[in-house]
C-alpha positions as MATLAB code, in Angstrom:
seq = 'XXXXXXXXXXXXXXXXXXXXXXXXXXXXXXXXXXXXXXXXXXXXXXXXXXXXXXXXXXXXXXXXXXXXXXXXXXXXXXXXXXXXXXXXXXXXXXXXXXXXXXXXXXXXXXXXXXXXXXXXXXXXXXXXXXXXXXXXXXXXXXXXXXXXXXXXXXXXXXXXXXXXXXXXXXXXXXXXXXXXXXXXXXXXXXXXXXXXXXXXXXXXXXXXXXXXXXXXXXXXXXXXXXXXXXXXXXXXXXXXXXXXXXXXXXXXXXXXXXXXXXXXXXXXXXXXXXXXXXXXXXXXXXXXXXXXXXXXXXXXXXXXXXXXXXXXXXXXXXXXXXXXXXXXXXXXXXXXXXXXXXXXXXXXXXXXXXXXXXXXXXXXXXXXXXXXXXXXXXXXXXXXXXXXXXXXXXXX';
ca = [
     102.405   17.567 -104.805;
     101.777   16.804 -101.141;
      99.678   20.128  -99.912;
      99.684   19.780  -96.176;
     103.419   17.996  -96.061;
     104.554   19.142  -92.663;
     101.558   18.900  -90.850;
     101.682   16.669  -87.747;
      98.128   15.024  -86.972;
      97.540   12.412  -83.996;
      94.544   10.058  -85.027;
      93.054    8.307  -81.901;
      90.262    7.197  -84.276;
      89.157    3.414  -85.145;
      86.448    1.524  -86.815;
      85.908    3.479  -90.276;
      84.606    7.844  -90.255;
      88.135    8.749  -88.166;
      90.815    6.454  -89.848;
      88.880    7.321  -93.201;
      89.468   10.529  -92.663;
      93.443   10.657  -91.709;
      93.906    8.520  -94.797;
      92.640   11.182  -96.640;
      94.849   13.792  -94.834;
      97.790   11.542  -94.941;
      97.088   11.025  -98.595;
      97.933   14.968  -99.002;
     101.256   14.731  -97.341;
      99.994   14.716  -93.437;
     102.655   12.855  -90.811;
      99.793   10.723  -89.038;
     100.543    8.922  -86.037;
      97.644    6.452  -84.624;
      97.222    6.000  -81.215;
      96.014    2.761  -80.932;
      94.805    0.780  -78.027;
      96.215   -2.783  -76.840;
      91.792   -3.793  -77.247;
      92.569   -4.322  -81.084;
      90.496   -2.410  -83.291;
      87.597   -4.413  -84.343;
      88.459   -3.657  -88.061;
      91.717   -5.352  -87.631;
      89.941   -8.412  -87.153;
      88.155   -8.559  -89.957;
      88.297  -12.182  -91.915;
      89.986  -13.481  -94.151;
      93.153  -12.106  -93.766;
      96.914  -13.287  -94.734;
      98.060  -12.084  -90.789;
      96.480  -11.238  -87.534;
      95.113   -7.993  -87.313;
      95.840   -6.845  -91.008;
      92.579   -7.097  -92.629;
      92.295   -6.403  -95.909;
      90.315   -2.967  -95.157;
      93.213   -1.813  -93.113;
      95.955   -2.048  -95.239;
      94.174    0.967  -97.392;
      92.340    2.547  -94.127;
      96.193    2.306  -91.792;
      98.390    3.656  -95.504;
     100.191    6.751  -95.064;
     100.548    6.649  -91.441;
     102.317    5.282  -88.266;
     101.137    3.133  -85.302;
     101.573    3.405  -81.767;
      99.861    1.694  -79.246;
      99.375    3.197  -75.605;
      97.093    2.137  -73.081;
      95.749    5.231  -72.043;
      94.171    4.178  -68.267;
      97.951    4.538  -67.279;
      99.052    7.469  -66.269;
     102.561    6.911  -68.142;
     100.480    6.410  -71.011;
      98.390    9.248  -71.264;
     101.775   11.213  -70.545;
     102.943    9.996  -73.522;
      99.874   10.804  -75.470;
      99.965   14.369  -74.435;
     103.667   14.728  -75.455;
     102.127   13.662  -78.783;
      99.951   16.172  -79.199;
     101.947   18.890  -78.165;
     104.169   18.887  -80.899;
     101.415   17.901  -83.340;
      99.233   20.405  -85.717;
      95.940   18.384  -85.251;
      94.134   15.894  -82.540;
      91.077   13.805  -84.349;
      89.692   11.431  -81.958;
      86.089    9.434  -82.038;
      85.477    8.762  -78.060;
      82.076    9.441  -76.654;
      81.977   12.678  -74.556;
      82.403   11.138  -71.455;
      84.364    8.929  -72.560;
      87.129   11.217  -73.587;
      86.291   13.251  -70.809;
      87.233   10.197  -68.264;
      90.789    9.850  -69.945;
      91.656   13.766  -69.600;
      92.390   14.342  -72.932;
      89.226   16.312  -73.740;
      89.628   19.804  -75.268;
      90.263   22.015  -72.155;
      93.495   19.515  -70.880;
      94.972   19.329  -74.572;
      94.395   23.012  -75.245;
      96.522   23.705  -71.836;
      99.859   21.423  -73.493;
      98.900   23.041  -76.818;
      96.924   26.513  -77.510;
      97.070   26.447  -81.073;
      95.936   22.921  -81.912;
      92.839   22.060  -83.689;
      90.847   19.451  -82.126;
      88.327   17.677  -83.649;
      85.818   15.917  -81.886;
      84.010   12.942  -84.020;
      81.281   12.080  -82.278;
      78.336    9.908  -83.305;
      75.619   12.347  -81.932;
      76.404   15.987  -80.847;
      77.119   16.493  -77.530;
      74.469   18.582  -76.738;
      71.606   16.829  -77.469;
      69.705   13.807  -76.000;
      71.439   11.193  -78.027;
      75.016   12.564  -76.520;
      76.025    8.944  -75.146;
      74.008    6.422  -77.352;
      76.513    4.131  -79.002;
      77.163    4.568  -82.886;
      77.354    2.483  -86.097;
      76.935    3.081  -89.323;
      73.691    1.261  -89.793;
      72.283    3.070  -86.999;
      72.912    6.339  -88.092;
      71.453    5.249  -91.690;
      67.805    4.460  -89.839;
      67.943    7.700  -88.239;
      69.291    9.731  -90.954;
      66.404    8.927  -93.413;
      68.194    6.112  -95.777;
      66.222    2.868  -95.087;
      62.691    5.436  -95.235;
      63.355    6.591  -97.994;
      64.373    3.219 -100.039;
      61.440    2.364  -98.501;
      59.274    5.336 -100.244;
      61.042    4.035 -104.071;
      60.711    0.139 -102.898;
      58.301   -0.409 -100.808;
      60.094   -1.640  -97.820;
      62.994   -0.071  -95.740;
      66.719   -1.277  -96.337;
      70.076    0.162  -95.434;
      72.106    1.363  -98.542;
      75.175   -1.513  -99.018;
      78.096    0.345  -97.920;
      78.711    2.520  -94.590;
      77.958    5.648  -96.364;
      77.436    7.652  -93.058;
      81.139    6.622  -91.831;
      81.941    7.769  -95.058;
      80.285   11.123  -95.366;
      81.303   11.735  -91.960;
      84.506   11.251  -92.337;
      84.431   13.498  -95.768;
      83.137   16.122  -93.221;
      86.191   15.495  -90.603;
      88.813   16.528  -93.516;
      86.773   19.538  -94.986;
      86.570   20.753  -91.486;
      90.345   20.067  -90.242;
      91.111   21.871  -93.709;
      89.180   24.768  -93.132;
      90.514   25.024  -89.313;
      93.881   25.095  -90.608;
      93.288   27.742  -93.037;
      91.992   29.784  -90.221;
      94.893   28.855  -87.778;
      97.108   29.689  -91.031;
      94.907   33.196  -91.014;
      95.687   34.369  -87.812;
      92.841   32.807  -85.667;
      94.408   30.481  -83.594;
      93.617   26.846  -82.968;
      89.864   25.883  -81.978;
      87.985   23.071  -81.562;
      85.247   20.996  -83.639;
      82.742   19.029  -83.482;
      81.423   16.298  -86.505;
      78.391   14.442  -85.433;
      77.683   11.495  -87.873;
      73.949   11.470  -87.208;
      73.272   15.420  -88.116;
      76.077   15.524  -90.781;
      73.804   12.247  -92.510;
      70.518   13.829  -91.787;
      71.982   17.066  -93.568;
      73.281   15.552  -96.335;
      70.257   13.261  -96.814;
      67.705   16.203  -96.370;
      69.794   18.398  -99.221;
      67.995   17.284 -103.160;
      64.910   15.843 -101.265;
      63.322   19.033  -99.830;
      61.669   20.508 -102.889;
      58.274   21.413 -101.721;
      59.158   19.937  -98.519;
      61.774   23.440  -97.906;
      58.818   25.567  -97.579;
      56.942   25.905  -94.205;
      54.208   25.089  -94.884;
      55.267   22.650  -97.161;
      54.165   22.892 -100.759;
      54.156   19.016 -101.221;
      55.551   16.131  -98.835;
      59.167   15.029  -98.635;
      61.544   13.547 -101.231;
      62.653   14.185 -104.794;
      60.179   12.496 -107.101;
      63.060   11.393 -110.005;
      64.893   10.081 -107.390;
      62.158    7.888 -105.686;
      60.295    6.763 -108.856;
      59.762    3.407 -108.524;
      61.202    2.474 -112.298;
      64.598    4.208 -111.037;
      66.683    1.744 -111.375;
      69.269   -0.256 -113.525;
      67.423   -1.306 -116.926;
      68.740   -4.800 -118.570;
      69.701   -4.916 -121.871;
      69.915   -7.889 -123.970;
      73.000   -8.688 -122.248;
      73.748   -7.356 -118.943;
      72.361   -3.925 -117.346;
      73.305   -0.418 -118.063;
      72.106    2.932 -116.467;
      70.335    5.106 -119.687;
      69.151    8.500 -118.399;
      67.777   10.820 -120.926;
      67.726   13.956 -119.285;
      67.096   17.159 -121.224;
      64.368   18.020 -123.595;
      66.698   17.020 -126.589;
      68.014   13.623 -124.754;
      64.622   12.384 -124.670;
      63.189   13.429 -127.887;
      66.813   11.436 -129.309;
      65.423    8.630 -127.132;
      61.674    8.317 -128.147;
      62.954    8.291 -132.068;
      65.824    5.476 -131.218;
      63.126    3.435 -129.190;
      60.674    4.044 -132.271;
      57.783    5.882 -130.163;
      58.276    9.435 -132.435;
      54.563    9.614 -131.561;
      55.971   11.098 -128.008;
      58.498   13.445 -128.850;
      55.568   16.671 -129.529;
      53.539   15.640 -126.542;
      52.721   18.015 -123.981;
      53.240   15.591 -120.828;
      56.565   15.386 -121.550;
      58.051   18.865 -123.126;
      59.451   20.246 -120.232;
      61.420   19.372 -117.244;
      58.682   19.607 -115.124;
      56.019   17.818 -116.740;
      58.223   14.847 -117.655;
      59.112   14.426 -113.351;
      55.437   14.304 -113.098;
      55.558   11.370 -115.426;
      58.933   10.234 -114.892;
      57.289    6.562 -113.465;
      56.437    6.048 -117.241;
      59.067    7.422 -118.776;
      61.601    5.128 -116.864;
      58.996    2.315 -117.245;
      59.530    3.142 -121.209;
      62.998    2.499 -120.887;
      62.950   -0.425 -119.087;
      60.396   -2.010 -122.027;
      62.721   -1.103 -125.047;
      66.264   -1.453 -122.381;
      66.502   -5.064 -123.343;
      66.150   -4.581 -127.678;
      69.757   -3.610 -127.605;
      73.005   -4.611 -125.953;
      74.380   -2.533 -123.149;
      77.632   -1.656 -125.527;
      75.017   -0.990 -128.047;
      72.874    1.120 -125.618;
      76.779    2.960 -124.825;
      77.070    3.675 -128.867;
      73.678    5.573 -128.696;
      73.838    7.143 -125.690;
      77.212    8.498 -126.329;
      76.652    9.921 -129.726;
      74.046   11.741 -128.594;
      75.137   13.229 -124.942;
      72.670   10.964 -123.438;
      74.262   10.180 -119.476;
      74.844    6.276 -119.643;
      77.029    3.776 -118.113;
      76.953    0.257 -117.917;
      76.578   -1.478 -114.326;
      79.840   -2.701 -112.816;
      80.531   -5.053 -110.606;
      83.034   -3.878 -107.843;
      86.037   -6.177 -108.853;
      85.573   -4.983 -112.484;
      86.944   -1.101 -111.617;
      90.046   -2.542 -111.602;
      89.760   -3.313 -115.093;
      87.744   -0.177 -116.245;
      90.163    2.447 -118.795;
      88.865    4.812 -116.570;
      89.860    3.762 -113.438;
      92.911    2.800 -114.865;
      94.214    6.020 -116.181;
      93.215    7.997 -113.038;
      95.360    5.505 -110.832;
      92.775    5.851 -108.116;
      92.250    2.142 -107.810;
      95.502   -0.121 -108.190;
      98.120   -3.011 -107.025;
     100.740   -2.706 -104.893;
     103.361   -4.487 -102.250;
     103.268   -4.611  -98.976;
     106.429   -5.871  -96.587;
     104.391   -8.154  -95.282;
     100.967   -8.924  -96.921;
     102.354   -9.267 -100.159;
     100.527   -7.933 -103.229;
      97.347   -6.123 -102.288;
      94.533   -3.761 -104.133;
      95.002   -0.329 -103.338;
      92.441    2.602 -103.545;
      93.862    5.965 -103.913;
      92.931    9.732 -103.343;
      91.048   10.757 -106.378;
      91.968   14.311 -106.230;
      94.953   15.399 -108.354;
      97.501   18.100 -106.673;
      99.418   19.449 -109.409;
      98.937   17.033 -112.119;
      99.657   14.508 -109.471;
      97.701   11.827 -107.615;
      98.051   10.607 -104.065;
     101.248    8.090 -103.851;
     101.656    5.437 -100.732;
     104.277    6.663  -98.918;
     104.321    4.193  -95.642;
     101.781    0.748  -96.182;
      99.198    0.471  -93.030;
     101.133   -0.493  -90.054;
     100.820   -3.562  -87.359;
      99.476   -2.192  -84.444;
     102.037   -0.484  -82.530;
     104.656   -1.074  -84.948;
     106.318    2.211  -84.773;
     105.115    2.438  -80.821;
     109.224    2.760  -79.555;
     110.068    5.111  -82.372;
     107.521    7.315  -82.074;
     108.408    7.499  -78.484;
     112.046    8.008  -78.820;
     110.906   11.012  -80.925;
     109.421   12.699  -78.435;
     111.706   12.336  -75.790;
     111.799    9.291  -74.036;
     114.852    7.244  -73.431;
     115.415    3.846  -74.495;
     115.659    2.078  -70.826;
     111.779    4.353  -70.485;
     110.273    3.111  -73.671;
     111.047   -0.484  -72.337;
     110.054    0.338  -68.751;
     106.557    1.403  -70.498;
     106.305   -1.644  -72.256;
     107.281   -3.864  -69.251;
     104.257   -1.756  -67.890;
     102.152   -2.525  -70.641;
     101.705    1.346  -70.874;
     103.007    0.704  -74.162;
     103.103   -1.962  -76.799;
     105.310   -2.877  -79.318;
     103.469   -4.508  -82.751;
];
């Protein structure tokens, strides 16, 4: 089941938060068409690669949608990119305010080819604050968000988290948000515009679990969640790898202390309720870690299992292609592309009716669907090639 089949969205997005986002939407049955620029996207680019400008990244960013590439300082160009969006549901673009502004394709000119669209403006920083025009990258908006300060409170020194999380959340926050606007379009309230900042959607998102006694004004205690910022909080090795083991209720860790032979804790008062045992939780997960390594982790699994205890093992990222898991949900697999050849694929993990997400068009070259897309809305074939002769347009 494809839930928003028939809806028309033009991406002018690159890097990662935009074309993360139309993935998703094109995952649920969305037509995407990409306006790309002839200045490749920098993600294209990234090595190794079996072709130019098909990274490996791309070809699971780029699925489910279609490429055309217009250079939007022409005139012809930007023509052609309004024609677009007319007939089109949805405009997601990640240009600076001025930026976009400078091009005339801001929310005011598209709203006057098309009343009803929603426009959604993915910025880096809101536009009405300070930060407006600073540039924007994921490990930027990490420092500012909180991330590396608060490894920093659990491990004593600041470090960005290894993935581009804030790209990522961001772009989680583009789709809820198109969603919604559609549903209110669908409602009776007409198109409208929005705005998804990457630095306050982070800092929101961040602030969320680690307010505690931080939420009250004055605050009750300083910031952060102390489970989540013990210092022992971490992985524990077994006797033959490493395995997350989190006791967690009142029952889980009295079934612990017996299995790790320390009965002696299971009636004292430091640890009986939830409470108490967070105000302890730096020994408690330094407990673990002491007995962690007396068992194996498939041993550690047995245990855990049997007695509702949340456990996993630690895998690596290759090895979720192999998990049962994984497997049976489909959300990570292999497939073909025309021209890269066999490739990983990763999935939407939401089912529709049973169903999962399903590739319906591999990630484009750039502009490979550039005089298609403009035959589609209009232009002739002798003005498609005049565009391209112009270099208003470009062909992948």
């Amino acid at each position: 089941m494809e839930p928003i089949a028939g809806i028309r969205i033009v991406d002018m997005t690159s890097v990662l938060m935009g074309p993360y986002a139309t993935r998703l939407l094109g995952d649920m049955g969305a037509d995407i068409i990409k306006i790309e620029s002839p200045q490749i996207d920098s993600m294209r680019t990234v090595k190794p690669s079996r072709s130019d400008g098909m990274a490996g990244a791309i070809l699971n960013l780029h699925a489910n949608k279609r490429s055309v590439v217009l250079d939007l300082k022409q005139e012809k160009a930007r023509e052609a990119a309004l024609r677009l969006i007319a007939e089109a549901d949805v405009f997601v673009h990640n240009m600076r305010p001025g930026a976009i502004a400078k091009l005339r394709l801001d929310y005011e000119n598209v709203k006057a080819v098309n009343p009803d669209i929603i426009y959604c403006n993915a910025y880096g920083f809101g536009r009405d604050g300070p930060y407006r025009d600073k540039a924007a990258y994921d490990d930027a908006i990490q420092a500012a968000s909180g991330i590396p300060a608060l490894i920093a409170r659990a491990r004593g020194e600041p470090d960005f988290y290894p993935s581009a999380i804030c790209d990522k959340i961001g772009g989680l926050t583009i789709v809820y948000s198109v969603l919604a606007a559609l549903l209110g379009r669908a409602m009776g309230k007409g198109g409208q515009e929005i705005e998804v900042p990457m630095f306050e959607t982070a800092a929101a998102f961040n602030a969320i679990e680690h307010l505690c006694g931080f939420a009250f004004d004055p605050p009750l205690e300083d910031f952060g969640w102390r489970r989540i910022l013990a210092r022992n909080r971490r992985p524990f090795p077994t006797s033959d790898g490493y395995a997350c083991i989190l006791p967690y209720s009142t029952e889980n860790w009295r079934d612990f202390f017996i299995f790790a032979d320390r009965a002696d804790l299971v009636h004292d008062d430091r640890y009986a309720t939830h409470p108490k045992r967070i105000a302890n939780i730096d020994f408690l997960y330094g407990l673990i870690a002491e007995v962690a390594p007396r068992h194996s982790t498939a041993e550690w699994m047995a245990f855990c299992d049997s007695h509702s205890i949340p456990a996993m093992p630690v895998l690596d990222g290759p090895e979720l292609w192999n998990d049962p898991q994984i497997q049976s949900s489909g959300v990570l697999g292999y497939d073909e592309h025309p021209t890269e050849g066999r490739y990983r694929t990763v999935n939407q993990p939401a089912r529709f009716g049973g169903a999962g997400s399903t590739i319906r068009r591999h990630a484009p070259r750039a502009g490979e669907h550039t005089a298609d897309i403009l035959a589609e809305i209009g232009y002739a074939p002798e003005e498609v090639g005049a565009m391209i002769a112009a270099g208003a347009a470009v062909e992948g």
